[in-house]
C-alpha positions in Angstrom: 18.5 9.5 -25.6 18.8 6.7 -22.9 21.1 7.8 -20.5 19.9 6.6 -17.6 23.5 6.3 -16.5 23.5 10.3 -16.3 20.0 9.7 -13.8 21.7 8.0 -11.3 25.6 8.4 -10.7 25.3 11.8 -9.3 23.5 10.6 -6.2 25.8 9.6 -3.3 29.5 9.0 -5.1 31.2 11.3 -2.7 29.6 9.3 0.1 30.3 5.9 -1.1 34.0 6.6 -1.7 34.0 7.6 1.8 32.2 5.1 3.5 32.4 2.3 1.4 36.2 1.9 1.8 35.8 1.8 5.9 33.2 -1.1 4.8 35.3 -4.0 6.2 32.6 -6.3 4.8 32.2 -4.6 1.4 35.3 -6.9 0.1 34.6 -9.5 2.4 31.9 -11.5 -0.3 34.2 -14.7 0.8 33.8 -16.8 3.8 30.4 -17.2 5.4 28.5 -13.3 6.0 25.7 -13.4 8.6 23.6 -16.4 9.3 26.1 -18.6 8.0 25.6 -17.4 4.9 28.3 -18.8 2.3 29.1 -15.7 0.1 30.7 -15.9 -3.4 34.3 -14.9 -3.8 33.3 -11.9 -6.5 34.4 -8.4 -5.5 32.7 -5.8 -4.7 33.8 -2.0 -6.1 34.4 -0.2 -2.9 35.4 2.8 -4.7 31.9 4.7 -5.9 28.2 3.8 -5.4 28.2 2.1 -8.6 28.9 -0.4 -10.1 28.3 -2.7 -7.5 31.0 -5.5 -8.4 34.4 -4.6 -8.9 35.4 -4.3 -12.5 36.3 -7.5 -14.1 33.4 -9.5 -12.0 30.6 -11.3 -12.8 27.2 -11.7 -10.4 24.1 -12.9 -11.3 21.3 -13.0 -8.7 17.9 -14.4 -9.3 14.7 -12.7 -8.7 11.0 -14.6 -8.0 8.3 -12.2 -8.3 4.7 -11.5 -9.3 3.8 -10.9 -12.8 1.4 -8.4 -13.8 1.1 -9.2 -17.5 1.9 -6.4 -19.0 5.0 -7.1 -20.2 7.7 -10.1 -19.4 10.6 -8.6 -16.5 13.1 -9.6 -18.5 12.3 -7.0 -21.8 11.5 -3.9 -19.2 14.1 -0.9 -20.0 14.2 0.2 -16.3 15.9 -3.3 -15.2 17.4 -3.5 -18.3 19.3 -0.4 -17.8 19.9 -0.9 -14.0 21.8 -4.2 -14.9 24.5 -1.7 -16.8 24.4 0.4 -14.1 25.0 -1.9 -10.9 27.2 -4.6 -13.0 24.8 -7.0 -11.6 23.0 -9.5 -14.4 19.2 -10.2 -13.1 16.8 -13.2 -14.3 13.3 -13.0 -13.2 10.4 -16.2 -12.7 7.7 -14.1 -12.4 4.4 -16.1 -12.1 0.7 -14.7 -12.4 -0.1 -12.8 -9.3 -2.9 -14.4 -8.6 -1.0 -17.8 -8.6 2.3 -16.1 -7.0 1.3 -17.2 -3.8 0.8 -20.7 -4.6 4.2 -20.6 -6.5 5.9 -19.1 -4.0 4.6 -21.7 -1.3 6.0 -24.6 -3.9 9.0 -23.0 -4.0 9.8 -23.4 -0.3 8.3 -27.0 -0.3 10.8 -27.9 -2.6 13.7 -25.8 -1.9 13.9 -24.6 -5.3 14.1 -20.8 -4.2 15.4 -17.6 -6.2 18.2 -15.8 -4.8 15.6 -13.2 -4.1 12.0 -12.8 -3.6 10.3 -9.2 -4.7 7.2 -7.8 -4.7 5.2 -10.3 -2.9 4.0 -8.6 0.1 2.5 -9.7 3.3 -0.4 -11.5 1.8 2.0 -14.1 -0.2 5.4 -13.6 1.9 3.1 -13.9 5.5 4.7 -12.6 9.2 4.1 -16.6 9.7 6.5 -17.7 7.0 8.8 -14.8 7.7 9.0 -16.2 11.4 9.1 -19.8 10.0 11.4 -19.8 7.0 13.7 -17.2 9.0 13.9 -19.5 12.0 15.0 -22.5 9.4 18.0 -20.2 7.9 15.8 -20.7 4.9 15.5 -16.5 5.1 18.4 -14.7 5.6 18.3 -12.4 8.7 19.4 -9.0 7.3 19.7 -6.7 10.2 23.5 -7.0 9.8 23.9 -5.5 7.0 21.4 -2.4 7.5 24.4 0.0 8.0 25.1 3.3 6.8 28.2 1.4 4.7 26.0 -1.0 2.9 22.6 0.7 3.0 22.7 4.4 3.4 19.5 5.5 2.4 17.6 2.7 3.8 19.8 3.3 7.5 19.1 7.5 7.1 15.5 6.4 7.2 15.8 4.1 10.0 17.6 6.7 11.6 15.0 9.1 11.2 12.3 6.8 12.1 12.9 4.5 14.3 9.2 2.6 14.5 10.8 1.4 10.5 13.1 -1.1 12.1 10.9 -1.9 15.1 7.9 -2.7 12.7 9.8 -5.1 10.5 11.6 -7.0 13.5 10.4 -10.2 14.4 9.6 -11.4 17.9 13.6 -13.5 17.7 15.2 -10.1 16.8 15.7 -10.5 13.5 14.6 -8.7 10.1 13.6 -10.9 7.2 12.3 -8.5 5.1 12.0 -4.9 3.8 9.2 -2.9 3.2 7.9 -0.4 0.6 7.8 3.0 2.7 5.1 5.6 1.7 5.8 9.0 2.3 2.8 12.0 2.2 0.0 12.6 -0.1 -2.3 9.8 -0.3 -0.5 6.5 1.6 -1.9 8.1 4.7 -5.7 6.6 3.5 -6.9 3.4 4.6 -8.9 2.6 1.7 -9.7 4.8 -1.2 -12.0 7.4 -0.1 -15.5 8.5 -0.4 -16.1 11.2 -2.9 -19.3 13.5 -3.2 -21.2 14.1 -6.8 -20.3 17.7 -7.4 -22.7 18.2 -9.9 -25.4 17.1 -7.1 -24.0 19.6 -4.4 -24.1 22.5 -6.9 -27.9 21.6 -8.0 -28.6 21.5 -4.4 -27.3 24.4 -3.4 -24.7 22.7 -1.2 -22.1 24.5 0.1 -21.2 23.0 3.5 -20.4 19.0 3.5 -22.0 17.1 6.5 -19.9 16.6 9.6 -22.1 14.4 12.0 -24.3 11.5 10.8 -27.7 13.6 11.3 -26.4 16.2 8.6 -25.2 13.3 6.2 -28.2 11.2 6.7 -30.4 14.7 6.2 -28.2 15.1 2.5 -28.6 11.5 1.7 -32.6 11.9 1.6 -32.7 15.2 -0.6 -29.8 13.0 -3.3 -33.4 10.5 -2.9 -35.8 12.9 -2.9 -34.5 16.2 -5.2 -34.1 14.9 -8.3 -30.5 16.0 -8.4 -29.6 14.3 -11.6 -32.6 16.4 -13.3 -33.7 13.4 -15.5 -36.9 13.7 -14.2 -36.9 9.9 -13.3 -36.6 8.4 -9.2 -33.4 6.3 -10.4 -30.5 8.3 -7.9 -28.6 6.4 -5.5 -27.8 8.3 -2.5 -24.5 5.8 -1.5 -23.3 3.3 -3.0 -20.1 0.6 -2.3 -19.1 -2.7 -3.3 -19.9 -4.8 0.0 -18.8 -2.2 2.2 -15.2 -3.0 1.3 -14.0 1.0 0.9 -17.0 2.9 2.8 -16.7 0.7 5.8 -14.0 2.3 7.7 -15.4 5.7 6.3 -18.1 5.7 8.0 -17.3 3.2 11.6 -14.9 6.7 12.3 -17.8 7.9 13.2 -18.4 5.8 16.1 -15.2 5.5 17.1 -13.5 2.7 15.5 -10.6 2.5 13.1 -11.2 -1.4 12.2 -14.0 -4.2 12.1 -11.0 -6.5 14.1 -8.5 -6.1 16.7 -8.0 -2.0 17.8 -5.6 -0.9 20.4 -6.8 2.7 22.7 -4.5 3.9 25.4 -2.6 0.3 25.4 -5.7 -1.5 25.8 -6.7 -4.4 22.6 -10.3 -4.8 21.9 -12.3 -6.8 19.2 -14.4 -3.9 17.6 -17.4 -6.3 16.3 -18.5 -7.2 19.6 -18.9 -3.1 20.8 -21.2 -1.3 21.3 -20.1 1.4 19.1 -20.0 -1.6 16.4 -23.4 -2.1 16.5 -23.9 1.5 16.7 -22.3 1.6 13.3 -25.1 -0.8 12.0 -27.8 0.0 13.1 -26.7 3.5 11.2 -26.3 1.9 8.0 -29.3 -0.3 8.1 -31.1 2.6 8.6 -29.4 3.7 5.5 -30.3 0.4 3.8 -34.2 0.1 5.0 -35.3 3.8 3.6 -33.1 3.4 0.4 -30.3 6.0 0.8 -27.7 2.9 0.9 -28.0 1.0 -2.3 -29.7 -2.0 -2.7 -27.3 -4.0 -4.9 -24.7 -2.6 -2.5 -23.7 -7.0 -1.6 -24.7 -8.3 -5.1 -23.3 -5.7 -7.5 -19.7 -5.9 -9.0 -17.2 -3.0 -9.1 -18.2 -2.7 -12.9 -21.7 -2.6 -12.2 -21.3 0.7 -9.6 -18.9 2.3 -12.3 -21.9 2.1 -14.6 -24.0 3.8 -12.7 -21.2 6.7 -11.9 -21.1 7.2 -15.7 -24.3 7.4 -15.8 -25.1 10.3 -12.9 -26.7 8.1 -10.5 -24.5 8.5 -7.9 -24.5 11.0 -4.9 -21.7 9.4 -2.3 -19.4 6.7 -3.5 -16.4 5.2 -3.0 -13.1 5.1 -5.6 -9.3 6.4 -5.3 -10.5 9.5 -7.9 -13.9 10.2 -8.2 -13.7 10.4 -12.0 -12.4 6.3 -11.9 -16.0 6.1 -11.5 -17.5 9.2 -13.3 -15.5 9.2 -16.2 -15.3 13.0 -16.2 -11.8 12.9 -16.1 -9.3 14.9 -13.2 -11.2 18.6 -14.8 -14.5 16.7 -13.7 -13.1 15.7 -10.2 -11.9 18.8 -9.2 -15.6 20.1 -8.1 -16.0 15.8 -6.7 -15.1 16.6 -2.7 -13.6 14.5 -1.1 -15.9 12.8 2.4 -15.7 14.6 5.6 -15.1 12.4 8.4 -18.0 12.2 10.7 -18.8 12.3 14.2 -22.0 11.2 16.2 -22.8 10.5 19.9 -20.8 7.8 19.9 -17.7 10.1 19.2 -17.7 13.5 19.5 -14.4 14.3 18.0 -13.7 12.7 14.0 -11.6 9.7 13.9 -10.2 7.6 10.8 -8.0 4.5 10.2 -4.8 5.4 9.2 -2.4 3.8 7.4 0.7 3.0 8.9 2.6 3.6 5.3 4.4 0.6 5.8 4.3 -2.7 4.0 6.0 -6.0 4.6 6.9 -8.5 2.8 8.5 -6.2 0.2 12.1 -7.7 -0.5 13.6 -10.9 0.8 17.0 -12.6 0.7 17.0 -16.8 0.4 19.9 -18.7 1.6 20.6 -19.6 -1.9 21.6 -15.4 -2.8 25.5 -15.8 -3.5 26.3 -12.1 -2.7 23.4 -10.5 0.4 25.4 -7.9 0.6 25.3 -7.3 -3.6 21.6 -7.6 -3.0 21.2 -5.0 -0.7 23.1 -2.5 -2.3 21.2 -3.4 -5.1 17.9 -2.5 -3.7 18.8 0.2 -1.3 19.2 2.6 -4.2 15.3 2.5 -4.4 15.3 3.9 -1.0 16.4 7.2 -1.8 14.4 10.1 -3.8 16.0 9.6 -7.2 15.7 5.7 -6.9 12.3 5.7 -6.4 11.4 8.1 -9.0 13.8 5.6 -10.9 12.1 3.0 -10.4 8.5 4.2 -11.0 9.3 6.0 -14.2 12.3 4.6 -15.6 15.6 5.6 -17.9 15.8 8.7 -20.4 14.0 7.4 -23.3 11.1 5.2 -22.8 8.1 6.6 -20.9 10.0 10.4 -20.7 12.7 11.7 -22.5 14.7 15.0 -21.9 13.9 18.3 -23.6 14.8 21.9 -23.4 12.6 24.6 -22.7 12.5 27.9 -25.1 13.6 28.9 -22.2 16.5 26.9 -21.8 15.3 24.8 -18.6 15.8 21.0 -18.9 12.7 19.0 -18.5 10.9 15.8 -18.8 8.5 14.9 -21.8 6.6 12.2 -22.8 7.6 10.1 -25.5 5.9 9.6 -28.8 5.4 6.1 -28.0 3.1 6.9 -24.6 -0.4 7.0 -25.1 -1.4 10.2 -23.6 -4.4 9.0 -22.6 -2.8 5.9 -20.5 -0.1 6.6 -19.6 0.0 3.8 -16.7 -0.6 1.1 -18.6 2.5 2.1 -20.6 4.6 2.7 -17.0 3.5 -0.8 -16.7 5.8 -2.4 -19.3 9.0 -0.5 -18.8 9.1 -1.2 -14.6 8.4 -4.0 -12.2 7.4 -0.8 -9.3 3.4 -1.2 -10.9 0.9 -2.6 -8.8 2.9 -4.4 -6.5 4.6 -4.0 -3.1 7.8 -2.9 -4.2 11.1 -2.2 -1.7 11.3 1.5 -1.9 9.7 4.7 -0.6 6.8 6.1 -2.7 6.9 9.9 -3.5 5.5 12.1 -5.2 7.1 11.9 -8.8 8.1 14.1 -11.5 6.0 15.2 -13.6 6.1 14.7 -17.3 4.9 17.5 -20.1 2.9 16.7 -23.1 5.7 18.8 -25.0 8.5 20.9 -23.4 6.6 24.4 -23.4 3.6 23.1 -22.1 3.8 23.6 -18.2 2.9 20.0 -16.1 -0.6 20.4 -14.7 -0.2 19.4 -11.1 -3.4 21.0 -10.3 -5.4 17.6 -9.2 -2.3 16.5 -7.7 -2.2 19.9 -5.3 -5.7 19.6 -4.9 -5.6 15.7 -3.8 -2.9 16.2 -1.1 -4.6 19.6 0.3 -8.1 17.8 0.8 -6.4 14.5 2.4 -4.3 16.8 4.2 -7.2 19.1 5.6 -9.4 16.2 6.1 -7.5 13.3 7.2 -4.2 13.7 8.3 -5.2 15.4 11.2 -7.5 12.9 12.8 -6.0 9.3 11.3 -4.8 6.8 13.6 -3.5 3.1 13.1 -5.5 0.8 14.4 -3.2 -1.7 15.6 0.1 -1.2 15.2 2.4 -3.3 12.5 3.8 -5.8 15.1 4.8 -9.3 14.8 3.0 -12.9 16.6 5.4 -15.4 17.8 5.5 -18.8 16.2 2.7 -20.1 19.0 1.0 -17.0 19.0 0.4 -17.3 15.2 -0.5 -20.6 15.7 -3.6 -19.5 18.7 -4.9 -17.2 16.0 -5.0 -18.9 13.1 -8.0 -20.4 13.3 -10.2 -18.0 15.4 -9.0 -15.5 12.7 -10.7 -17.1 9.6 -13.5 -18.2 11.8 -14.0 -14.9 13.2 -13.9 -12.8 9.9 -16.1 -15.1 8.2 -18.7 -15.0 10.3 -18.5 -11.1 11.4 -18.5 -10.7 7.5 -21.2 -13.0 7.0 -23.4 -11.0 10.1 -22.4 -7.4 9.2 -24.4 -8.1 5.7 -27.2 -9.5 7.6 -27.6 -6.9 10.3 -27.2 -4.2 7.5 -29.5 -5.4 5.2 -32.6 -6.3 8.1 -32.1 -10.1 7.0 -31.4 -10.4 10.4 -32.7 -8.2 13.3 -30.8 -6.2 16.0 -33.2 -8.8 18.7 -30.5 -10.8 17.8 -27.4 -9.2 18.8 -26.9 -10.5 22.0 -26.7 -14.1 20.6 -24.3 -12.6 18.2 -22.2 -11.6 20.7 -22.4 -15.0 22.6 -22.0 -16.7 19.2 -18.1 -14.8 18.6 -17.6 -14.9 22.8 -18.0 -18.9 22.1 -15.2 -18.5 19.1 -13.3 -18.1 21.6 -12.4 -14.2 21.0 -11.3 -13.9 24.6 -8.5 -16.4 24.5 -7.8 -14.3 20.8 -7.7 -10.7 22.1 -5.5 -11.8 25.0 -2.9 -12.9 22.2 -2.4 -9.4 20.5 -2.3 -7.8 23.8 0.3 -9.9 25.1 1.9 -8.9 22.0 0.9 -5.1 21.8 2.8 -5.0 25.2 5.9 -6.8 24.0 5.7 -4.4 21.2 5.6 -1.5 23.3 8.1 -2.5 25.6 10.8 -3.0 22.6 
């Protein structure tokens, strides 16, 4: 049965009727809206939350967005049936993602924009191009129309957190863009974490996990030394990454730092490479490195590569979002897989850890081309509330769930036959657009779907994911820096010392870390990044940290 119809209008018809008729503006799609925009004559229902337009209307917006391959936008049943549901016809140009933001730059360049841009995130839709395009009219400034009238879920959560609005404003005042908003469980990590062998720990004798760098370093040599795989053969790997791109900010907690980059403490910015508590970090690791507790292939080895050796028990400490992405034992399996203690050491006596600030731009734009902004963002600010989301991520009745009756006589959600049970993602994948992109709406915790309707959902690794990041993270995270804007001429100071800077910290990390190059030489690496000119660079965020702060 697809009736996502039934899914959706219960959720806020009493309050559109109410609020949506004071909505001067919701009638108003004629005349110019904000920024000049020229707005199409078609009528909008001001009656009920949906359908958007008025009844005998026609809208059609276009959408430019990354493609995943999995299946084309245009076939995928959750847009499908949110087109009957809103009134509002959709087309999609959905290149590769890893050409979107090529695409998306040609598409400015030539003024041959979509009415909307999705998905694309601040690594393809930039705080430059925001600021740029924005400034040119070419982006529509959309802080206008964030009102409980036009947007109520997205204003509720503006309203109940204000930092949203302040994070997404630009240094002229406007908003460009919206975000996806993470809410609890997992969005507070700021990488996928580090996960312990349990199979190790138990044929150890483990019971306590380390919580300085002595007692890690002390388990690190026994995973070398014990045999703990009990193959007989000296093939364990105490720790293992893929160029220090998840373990790095793991393990620089426990010197103090939240970032290899710009940090803000107490209102002071500071470029972490060049500290002391930086090379602190490395002379740690390298120690790690030089008596083999840090693998050796950790800069030449490929994601694939460290899975292989997971599967194969030669792991003791590695890196993944689940431990069994990398084991293969499956969510049973990672249930005795702890999750890393953060660490402390001289350096920092009390546990620290970079934490997300479970917000990302870039999420959802408006081009001066969109007939109807305010049709658009009614459109999308269904997604910010609890049923929109869970919409969104699993779809209409009938596809990757379908509704069943318990023997009991309570109404639940099943899988279909069509859903591999043993990929289920991959499926989620072709019926929605909200997989493996930055999507506009809050991430929660979804619903869970039964194998059949009397078998009870097994949220047991769910529970057990949430209580470890909640015992072991959430208490001690901290954002590094926080999600703040550069001026025009700000961005265009950085630019370059940016690249320069990462490439060569990146390049001297590996070097220091793997004794290529010695720690005699860290004072000419300091003088090296001082000659980058990382003064003139730090001075730049904190002039904007304090403008930040002062908003």
């Amino acid at each position: 049965m697809r009736s996502g119809n039934k899914l959706i209008y219960g959720l806020g018809i009493a309050l559109f009727s109410t609020l949506l008729v004071a909505c001067s503006a919701s009638n108003s799609s004629q005349g110019n809206g904000s920024n000049g925009v020229q707005e199409s004559s078609v009528k909008l229902n001001t009656e009920s939350q949906f359908p958007i337009v008025a009844e005998g209307e026609e809208l059609t917006l276009s959408i430019m967005a990354p493609g995943v391959g999995l299946a084309e936008w245009a076939d995928m049943p959750t847009l499908q049936e949110y087109m009957k549901i809103t009134g509002i016809e959709t087309t999609y140009v959905t290149p590769p993602d890893a050409d979107f933001g090529t695409k998306l730059n040609l598409a400015f360049a030539a003024d041959d924009l979509s009415d909307i841009i999705y998905g694309a995130g601040a690594d393809k839709l930039t705080s430059a191009m925001e600021i740029d395009y924005g400034s040119q009219g070419i982006l529509v400034a959309l802080e206008d129309y964030i009102t409980p009238e036009i947007m109520p879920n997205f204003s509720k959560l503006v309203e109940e957190d204000p930092t949203i609005l302040k994070s997404i404003t630009t240094p002229d005042g406007h908003v460009y863009t919206l975000p996806m908003l993470s809410r609890g469980g997992t969005a507070i990590w700021p990488a996928g974490p580090l996960w312990y062998n349990g199979e190790w720990l138990d044929k150890l004798g483990v019971t306590e996990l380390p919580t300085t760098t002595d007692e890690l370093y002390d388990l690190l040599v026994r995973f070398r030394d014990e045999d703990p795989n009990g193959n007989g053969k000296k093939d364990e790997v105490p720790l293992t990454d893929v160029e220090m791109n998840s373990s790095r900010l793991w393990f620089m907690g426990a010197f103090g730092l939240k970032v290899k980059g710009i940090q803000e403490d107490d209102g002071v910015v500071s470029y972490t490479p060049i500290s002391e508590n930086y090379k602190a970090f490395l002379q740690y690791m390298n120690k790690l490195y030089s008596e083999g507790l840090l693998d050796k292939e950790v800069y030449s080895q490929s994601s694939d590569q460290k899975k292989a050796k997971g599967q194969n028990n030669q792991l003791g400490l590695f890196p993944d979002w689940f431990s069994f992405f990398t084991t293969g034992r499956g969510e049973d399996g990672a249930l005795n897989d702890p999750m890393f203690q953060p660490l402390t050491s001289e350096y920092s006596p009390e546990a620290v850890i970079a934490g997300s600030p479970r917000l990302s731009r870039g999420a959802f734009a408006i081009t001066k081309q969109n007939p109807s902004v305010e049709a658009s963002l009614r459109w999308v600010d269904y997604f910010y509330s609890v049923e929109g989301a869970r919409f969104l991520e699993q779809g209409p009745d009938g596809f990757l769930w379908e509704s069943a009756t318990t023997k009991d006589g309570e109404e639940v959600r099943v899988f279909t036959p069509e859903v591999d049970l043993n990929d289920t993602e991959s499926f989620r994948g072709k019926i929605t657009p909200a997989f493996g992109l930055t999507t506009p709406n809050i991430v929660v915790d979804q619903e869970l779907i039964r194998k059949t309707a009397d078998e009870e959902p097994d949220s047991t690794f769910r529970d057990w994911i949430n209580n470890e990041t909640k015992e072991k993270v959430e208490p001690i995270a901290e954002v590094a820096f926080p999600l703040l804007y550069l001026t025009k001429e700000e961005n265009d100071k950085v630019a370059t010392n940016a690249t320069d800077l990462a490439t060569y910290t990146e390049e001297m990390e590996a070097k220091f870390i793997t004794g290529v190059t010695s720690f005699d030489e860290w004072d000419k690496y300091v003088q090296t990044i001082e000659s980058m000119g990382v003064e003139e660079y730090v001075a730049t965020y904190q002039t904007a940290y304090d403008r930040w702060a002062a908003n």
